[in-house]
C-alpha positions as CSV (number, residue, x, y, z in Angstrom):
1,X,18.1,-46.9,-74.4
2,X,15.2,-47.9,-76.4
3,X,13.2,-49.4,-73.2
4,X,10.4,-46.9,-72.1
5,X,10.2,-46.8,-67.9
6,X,6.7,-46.8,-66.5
7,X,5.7,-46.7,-63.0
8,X,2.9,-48.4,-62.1
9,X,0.9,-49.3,-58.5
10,X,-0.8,-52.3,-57.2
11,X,-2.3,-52.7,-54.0
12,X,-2.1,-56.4,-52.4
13,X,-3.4,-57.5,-48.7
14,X,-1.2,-58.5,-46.5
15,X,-3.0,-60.5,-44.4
16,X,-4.3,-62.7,-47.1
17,X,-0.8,-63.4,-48.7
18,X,0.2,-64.2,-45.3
19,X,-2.8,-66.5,-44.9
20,X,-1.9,-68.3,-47.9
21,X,-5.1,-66.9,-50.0
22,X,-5.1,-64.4,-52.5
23,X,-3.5,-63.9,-55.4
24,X,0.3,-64.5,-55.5
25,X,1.9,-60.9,-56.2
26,X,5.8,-61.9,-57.6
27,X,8.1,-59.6,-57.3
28,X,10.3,-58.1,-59.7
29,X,13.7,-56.0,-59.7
30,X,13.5,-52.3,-58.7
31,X,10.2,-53.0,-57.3
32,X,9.1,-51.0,-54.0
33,X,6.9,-52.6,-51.4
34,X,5.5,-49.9,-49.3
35,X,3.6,-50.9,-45.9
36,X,1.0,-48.2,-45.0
37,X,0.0,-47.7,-41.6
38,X,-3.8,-47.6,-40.2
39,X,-3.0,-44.8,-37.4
40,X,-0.8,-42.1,-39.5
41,X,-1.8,-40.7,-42.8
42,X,-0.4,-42.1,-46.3
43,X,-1.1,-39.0,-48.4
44,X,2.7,-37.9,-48.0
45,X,4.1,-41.2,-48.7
46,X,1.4,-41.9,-51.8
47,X,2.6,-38.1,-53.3
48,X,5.6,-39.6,-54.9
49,X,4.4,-42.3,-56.8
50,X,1.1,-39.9,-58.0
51,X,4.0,-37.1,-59.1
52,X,5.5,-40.2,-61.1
53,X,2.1,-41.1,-62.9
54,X,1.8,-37.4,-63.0
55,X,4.8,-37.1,-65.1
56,X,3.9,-40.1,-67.4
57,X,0.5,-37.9,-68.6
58,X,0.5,-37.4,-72.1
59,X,-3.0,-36.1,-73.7
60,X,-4.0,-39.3,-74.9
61,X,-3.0,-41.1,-72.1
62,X,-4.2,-39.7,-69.1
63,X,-3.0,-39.5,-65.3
64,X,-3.6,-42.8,-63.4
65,X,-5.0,-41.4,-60.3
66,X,-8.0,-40.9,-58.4
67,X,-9.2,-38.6,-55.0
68,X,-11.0,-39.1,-52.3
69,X,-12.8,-36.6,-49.7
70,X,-15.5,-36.3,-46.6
71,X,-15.7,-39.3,-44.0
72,X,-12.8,-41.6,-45.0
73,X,-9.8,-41.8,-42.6
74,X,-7.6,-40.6,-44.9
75,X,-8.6,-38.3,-47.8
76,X,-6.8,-37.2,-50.7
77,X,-5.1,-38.5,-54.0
78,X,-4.5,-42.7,-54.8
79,X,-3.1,-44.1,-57.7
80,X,-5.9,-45.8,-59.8
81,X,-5.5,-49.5,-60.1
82,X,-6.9,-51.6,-63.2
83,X,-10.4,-52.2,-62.7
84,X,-10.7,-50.1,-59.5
85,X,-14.0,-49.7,-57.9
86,X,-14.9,-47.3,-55.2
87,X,-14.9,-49.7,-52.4
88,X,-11.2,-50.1,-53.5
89,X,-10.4,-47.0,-53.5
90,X,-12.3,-46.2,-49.9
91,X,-9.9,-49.3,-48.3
92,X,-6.8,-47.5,-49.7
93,X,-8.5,-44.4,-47.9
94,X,-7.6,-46.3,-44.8
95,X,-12.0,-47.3,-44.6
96,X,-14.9,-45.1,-43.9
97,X,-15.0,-42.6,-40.7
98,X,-17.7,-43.9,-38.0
99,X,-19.5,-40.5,-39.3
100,X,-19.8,-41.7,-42.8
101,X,-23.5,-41.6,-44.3
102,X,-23.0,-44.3,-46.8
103,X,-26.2,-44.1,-48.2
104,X,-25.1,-41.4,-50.8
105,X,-21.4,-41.4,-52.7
106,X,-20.8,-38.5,-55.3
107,X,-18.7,-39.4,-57.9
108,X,-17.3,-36.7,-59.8
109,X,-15.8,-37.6,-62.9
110,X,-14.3,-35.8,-66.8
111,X,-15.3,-36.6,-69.7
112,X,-14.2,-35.4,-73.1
113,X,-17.0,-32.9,-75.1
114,X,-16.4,-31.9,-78.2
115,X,-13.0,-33.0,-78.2
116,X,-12.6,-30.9,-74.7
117,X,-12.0,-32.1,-71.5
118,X,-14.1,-30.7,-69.3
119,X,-16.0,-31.7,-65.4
120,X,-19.3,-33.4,-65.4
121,X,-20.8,-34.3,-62.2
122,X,-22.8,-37.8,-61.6
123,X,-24.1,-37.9,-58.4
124,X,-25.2,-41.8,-57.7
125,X,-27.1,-43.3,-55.3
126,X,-25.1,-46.5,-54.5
127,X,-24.9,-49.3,-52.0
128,X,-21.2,-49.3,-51.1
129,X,-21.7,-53.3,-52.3
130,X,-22.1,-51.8,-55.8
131,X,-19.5,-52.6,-58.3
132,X,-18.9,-49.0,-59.4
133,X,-15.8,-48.7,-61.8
134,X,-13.7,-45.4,-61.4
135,X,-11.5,-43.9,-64.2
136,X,-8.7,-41.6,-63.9
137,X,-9.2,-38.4,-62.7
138,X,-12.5,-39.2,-60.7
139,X,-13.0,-38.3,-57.6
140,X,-15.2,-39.3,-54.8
141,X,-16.8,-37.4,-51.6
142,X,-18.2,-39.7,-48.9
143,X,-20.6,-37.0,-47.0
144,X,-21.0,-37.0,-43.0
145,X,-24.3,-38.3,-41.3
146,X,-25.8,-34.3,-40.7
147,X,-25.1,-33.4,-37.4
148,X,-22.7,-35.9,-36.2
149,X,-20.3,-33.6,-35.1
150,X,-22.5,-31.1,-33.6
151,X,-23.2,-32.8,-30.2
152,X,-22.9,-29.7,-27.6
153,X,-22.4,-28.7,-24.5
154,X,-23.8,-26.4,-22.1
155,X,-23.3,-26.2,-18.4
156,X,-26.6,-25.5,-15.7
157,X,-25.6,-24.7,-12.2
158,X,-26.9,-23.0,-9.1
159,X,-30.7,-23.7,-8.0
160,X,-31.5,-26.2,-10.2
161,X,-32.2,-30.0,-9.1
162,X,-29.5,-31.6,-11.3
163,X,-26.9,-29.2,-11.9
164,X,-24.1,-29.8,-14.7
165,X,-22.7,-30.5,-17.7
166,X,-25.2,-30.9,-20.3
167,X,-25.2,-32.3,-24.4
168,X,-27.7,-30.8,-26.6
169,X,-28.0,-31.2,-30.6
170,X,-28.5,-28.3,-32.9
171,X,-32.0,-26.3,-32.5
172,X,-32.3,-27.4,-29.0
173,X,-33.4,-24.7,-26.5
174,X,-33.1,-23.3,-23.2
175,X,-36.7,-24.8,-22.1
176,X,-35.4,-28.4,-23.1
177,X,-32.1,-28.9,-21.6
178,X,-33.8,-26.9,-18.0
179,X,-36.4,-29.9,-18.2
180,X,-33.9,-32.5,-18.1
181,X,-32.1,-30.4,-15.8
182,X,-35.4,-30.9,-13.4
183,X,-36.4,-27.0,-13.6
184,X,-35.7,-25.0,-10.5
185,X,-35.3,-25.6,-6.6
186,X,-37.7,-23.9,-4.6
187,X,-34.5,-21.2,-3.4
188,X,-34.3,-19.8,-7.1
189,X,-34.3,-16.5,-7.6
190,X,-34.4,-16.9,-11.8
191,X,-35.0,-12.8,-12.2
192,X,-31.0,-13.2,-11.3
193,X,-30.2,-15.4,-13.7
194,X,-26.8,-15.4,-15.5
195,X,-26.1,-17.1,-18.4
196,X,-22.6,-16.6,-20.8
197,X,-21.8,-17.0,-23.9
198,X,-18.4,-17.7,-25.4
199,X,-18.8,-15.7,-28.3
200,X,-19.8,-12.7,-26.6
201,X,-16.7,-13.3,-23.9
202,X,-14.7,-13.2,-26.7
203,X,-16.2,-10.4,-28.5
204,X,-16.6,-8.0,-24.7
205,X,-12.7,-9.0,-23.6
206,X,-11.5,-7.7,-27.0
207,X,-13.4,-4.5,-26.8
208,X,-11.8,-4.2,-23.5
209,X,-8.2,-4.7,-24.6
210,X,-8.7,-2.3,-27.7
211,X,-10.6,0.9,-25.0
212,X,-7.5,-0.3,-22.0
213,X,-4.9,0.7,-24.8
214,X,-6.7,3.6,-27.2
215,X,-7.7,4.4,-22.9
216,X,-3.9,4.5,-22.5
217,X,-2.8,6.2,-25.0
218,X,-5.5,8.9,-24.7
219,X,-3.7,9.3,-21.1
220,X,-0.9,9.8,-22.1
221,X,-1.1,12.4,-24.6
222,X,-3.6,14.6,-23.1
223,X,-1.6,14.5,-20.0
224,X,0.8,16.4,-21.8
225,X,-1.6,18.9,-22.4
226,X,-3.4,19.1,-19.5
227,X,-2.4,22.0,-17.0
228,X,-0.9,20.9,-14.1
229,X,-3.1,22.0,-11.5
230,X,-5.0,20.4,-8.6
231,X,-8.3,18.9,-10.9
232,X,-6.3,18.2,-13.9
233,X,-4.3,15.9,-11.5
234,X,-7.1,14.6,-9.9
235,X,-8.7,13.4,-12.9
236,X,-5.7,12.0,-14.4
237,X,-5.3,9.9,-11.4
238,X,-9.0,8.8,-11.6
239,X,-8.2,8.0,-15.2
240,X,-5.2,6.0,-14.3
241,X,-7.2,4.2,-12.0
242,X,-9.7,3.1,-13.8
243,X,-7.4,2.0,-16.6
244,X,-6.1,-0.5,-13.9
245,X,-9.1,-2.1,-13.9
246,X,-9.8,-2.3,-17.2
247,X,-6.4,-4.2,-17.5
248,X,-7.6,-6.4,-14.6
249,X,-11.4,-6.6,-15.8
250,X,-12.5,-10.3,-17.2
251,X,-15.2,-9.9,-19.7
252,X,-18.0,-12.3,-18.8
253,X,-19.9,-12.6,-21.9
254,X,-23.6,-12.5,-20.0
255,X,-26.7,-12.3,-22.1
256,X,-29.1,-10.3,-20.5
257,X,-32.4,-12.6,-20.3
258,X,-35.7,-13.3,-18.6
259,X,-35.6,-17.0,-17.3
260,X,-38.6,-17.7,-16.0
261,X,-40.3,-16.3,-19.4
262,X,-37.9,-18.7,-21.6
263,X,-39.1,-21.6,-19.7
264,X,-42.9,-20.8,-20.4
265,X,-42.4,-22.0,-24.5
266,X,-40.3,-24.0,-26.7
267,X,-41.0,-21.5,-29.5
268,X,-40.2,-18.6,-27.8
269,X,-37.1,-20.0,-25.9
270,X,-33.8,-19.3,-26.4
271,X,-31.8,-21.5,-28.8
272,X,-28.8,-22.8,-26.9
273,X,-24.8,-22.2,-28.6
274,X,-22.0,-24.4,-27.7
275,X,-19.8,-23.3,-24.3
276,X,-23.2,-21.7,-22.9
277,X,-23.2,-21.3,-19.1
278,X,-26.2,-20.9,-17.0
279,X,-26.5,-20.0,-13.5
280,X,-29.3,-19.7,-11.5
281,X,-28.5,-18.0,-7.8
282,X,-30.7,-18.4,-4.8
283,X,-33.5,-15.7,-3.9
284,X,-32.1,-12.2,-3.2
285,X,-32.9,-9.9,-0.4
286,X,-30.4,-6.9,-1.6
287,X,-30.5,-3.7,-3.6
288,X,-26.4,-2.5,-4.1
289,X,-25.5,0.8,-4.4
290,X,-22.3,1.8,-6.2
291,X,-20.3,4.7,-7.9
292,X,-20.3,8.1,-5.9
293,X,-21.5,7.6,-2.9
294,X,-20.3,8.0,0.7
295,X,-20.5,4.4,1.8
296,X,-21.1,2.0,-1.4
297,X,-22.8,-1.7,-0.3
298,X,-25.3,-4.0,-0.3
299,X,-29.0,-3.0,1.6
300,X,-32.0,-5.4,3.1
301,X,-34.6,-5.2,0.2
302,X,-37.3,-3.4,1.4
303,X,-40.6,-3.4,-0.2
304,X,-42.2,0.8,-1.1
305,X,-38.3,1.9,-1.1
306,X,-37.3,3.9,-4.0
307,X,-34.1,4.0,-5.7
308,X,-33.3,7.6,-4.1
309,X,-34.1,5.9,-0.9
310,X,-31.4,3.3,-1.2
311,X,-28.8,6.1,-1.9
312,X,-29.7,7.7,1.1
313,X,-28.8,5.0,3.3
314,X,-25.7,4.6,1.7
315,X,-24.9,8.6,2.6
316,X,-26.4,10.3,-0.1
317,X,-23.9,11.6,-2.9
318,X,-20.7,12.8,-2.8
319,X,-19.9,16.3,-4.8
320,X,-18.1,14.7,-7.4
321,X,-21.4,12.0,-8.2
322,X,-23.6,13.1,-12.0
323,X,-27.1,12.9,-10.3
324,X,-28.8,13.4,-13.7
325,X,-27.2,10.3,-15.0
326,X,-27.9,7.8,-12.2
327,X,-28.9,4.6,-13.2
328,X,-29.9,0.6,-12.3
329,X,-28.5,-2.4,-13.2
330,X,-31.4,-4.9,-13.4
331,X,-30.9,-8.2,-12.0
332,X,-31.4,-9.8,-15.5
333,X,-28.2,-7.2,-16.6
334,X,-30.6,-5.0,-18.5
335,X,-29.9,-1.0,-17.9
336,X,-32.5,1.3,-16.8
337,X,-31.7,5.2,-16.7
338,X,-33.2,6.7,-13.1
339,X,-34.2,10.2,-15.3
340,X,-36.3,8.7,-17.5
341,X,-38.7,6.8,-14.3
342,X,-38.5,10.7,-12.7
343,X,-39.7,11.9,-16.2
344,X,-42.9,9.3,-16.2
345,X,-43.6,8.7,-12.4
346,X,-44.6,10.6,-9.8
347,X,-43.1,8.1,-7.1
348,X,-40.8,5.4,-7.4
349,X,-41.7,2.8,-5.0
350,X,-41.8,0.4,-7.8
351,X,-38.6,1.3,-9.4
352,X,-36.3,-1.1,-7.3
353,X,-36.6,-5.0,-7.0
354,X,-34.1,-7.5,-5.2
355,X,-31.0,-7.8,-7.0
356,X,-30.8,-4.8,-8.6
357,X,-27.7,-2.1,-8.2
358,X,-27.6,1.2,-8.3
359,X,-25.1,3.1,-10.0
360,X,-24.0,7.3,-9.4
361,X,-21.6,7.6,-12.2
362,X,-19.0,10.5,-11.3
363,X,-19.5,13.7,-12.8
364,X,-17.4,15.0,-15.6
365,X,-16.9,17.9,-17.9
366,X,-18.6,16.9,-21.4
367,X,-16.1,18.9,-23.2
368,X,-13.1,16.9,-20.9
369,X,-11.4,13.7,-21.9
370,X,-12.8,12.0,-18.6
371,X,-16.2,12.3,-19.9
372,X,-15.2,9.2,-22.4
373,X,-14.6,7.3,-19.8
374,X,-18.3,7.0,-18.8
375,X,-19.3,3.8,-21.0
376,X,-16.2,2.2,-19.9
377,X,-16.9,2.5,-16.0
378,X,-20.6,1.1,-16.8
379,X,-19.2,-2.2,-18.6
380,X,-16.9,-2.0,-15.3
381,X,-19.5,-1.8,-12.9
382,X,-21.6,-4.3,-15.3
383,X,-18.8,-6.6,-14.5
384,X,-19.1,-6.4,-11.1
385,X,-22.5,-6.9,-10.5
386,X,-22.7,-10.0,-12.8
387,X,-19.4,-11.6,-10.5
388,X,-21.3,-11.0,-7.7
389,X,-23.9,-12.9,-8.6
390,X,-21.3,-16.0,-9.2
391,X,-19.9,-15.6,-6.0
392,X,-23.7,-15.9,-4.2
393,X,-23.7,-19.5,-5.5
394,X,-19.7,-20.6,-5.8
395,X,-18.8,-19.9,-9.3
396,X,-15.7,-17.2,-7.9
């Protein structure tokens, strides 16, 4: 009636009751042993007893309970024992993470101003030996040793003398991780080189599911509108078919680059990002030719051959091929528009080196809904070019 009924916690060790040391803990009725375990977390089963403290608060007689955050196995809120230090607190934590940087604890703690209560923070720099009393509310954050989680990974392959999977810490570059990859074989051709980036897959294979359906769509309605005559149908069906392979199309997530320049200095070298992929293929001896042409493949480099030459031997154009829009796919994935070399140069002997392909976009009507369609097919044929480059050394 009378009797006033107050929770309140204890922690006791196990193993040295059960050894015999300690201090004998006895037992009284309506008491509650609890057993935590070291492999699943004790914040749900704690939440009861710090709801009952909770509910025992009164303003001069505040909460007894404490928090916990950063490198401990189990953070979050612990009842707050008489004469509780932080050591106690970080056992009851389940102990310190292997990542913990024990050399600085923050301990955050309220203090009454002014009759207020208010946060004041007291950062200390303690020896986890330190006999460092806690008081209700107070909370500690055991920070991570920088960097511990941010071991890397990046994968070399194709012409280099230790291909593989490679670790790398934050900051490190390109140059680096090549040198412990033994730099290149003799066979590489580094003007090919491929590297991909997750973050940029990512990013390209969105943009390709958003233009496949605003691509369908678009189809659709202007279909409707379209007369139904011989070109209308024609392009409809080239529409539709590209659509197919924008459905089909794997983004690859390549960053255009110049190897061989990135290996000459560590300051000017590209900074590596977790997931990268590098691939260096062997030396190439092939200019490709795509799009509108009569017989699209692959030709024997040639050294003096221009651009226009290596269209020729693939048949020269077909009537339905843009030949002011023709352009080259550089071996490092960089674009260059044909026009702009015919605007500057004379000749074009120069304009073609091994690797690179050679695109004839088809020809469209600027005021027609194909003529949309033109960056798509370029990522397309992007695409292609960078896959077969994976296939010349096993990647596909």
């Amino acid at each position: 009636s009378g009797v006033e009924r107050r929770v309140t916690v204890q922690s006791v060790s196990l193993r040295e009751v059960a050894a015999g040391g300690g201090e004998a803990l006895l037992l009284e009725p309506e008491d509650e042993l609890v057993v935590l375990s070291l492999k699943e977390s004790r914040v749900e089963r704690i939440a009861k007893f710090i709801d009952e403290l909770k509910r025992q608060t009164s303003k001069n007689r505040p909460a007894p309970f404490v928090e916990i955050h950063g490198a401990v196995r189990f953070p979050g809120q612990y009842p707050l024992e008489p004469n509780m230090v932080v050591d106690d607190l970080i056992q009851a934590a389940g102990g310190l993470q292997e990542s913990a940087y024990s050399m600085s604890v923050e301990v955050t703690t309220r203090v009454i101003i002014e009759g207020e209560r208010v946060r004041e923070t007291r950062q200390q720099q303690i020896s986890l030996d330190d006999i460092t009393m806690l008081n209700a509310y107070d909370s500690v954050r055991i920070n991570h040793i920088p960097f511990w989680n941010r071991i890397k990974r990046v994968m070399i392959g194709g012409e280099v003398m230790f291909p593989g999977e490679y670790t790398f810490t934050q900051g490190e570059t390109l140059m680096e991780v090549m040198q412990r990859a033994g730099g290149m074989t003799e066979q590489a051709f580094p003007q090919s080189a491929v590297l991909m980036r997750t973050a940029l897959r990512e990013k390209e294979q969105q943009e390709l599911e958003v233009s496949a359906a605003l691509l369908e769509k678009e189809i659709a309605l202007l279909s409707k509108q379209q007369d139904k005559n011989e070109e209308g149908a024609l392009e409809q069906q080239a529409a539709q078919e590209l659509l197919e392979k924008v459905k089909n199309s794997k983004a690859m997530g390549r960053l255009s680059i110049k190897l061989d320049e990135l290996l000459i200095d560590r300051e000017s070298s590209l900074v590596l990002k977790e997931g990268d992929h590098l691939v260096v293929p062997t030396v190439s001896q092939e200019v490709t030719v795509m799009g509108e042409v009569f017989y699209p493949t692959s030709h024997f480099f040639k050294g003096g051959k221009s651009w226009l030459d290596y269209v020729n031997l693939s048949g020269g154009v077909t009537k339905f091929a843009d030949d002011e829009s023709i352009y080259i796919i550089r071996a490092d994935g960089s674009v260059t528009m044909t026009k702009r070399m015919i605007w500057f140069r004379s000749t074009h002997e120069e304009s073609v080196h091994p690797g690179d392909t050679v695109v004839v976009p088809v020809d469209v009507n600027p005021t027609d809904f194909m003529s949309k369609l033109k960056d798509i097919a370029q990522v397309l044929y992007q695409l292609a070019t960078t896959t077969a480059v994976l296939q010349t050394v096993g990647v596909f």
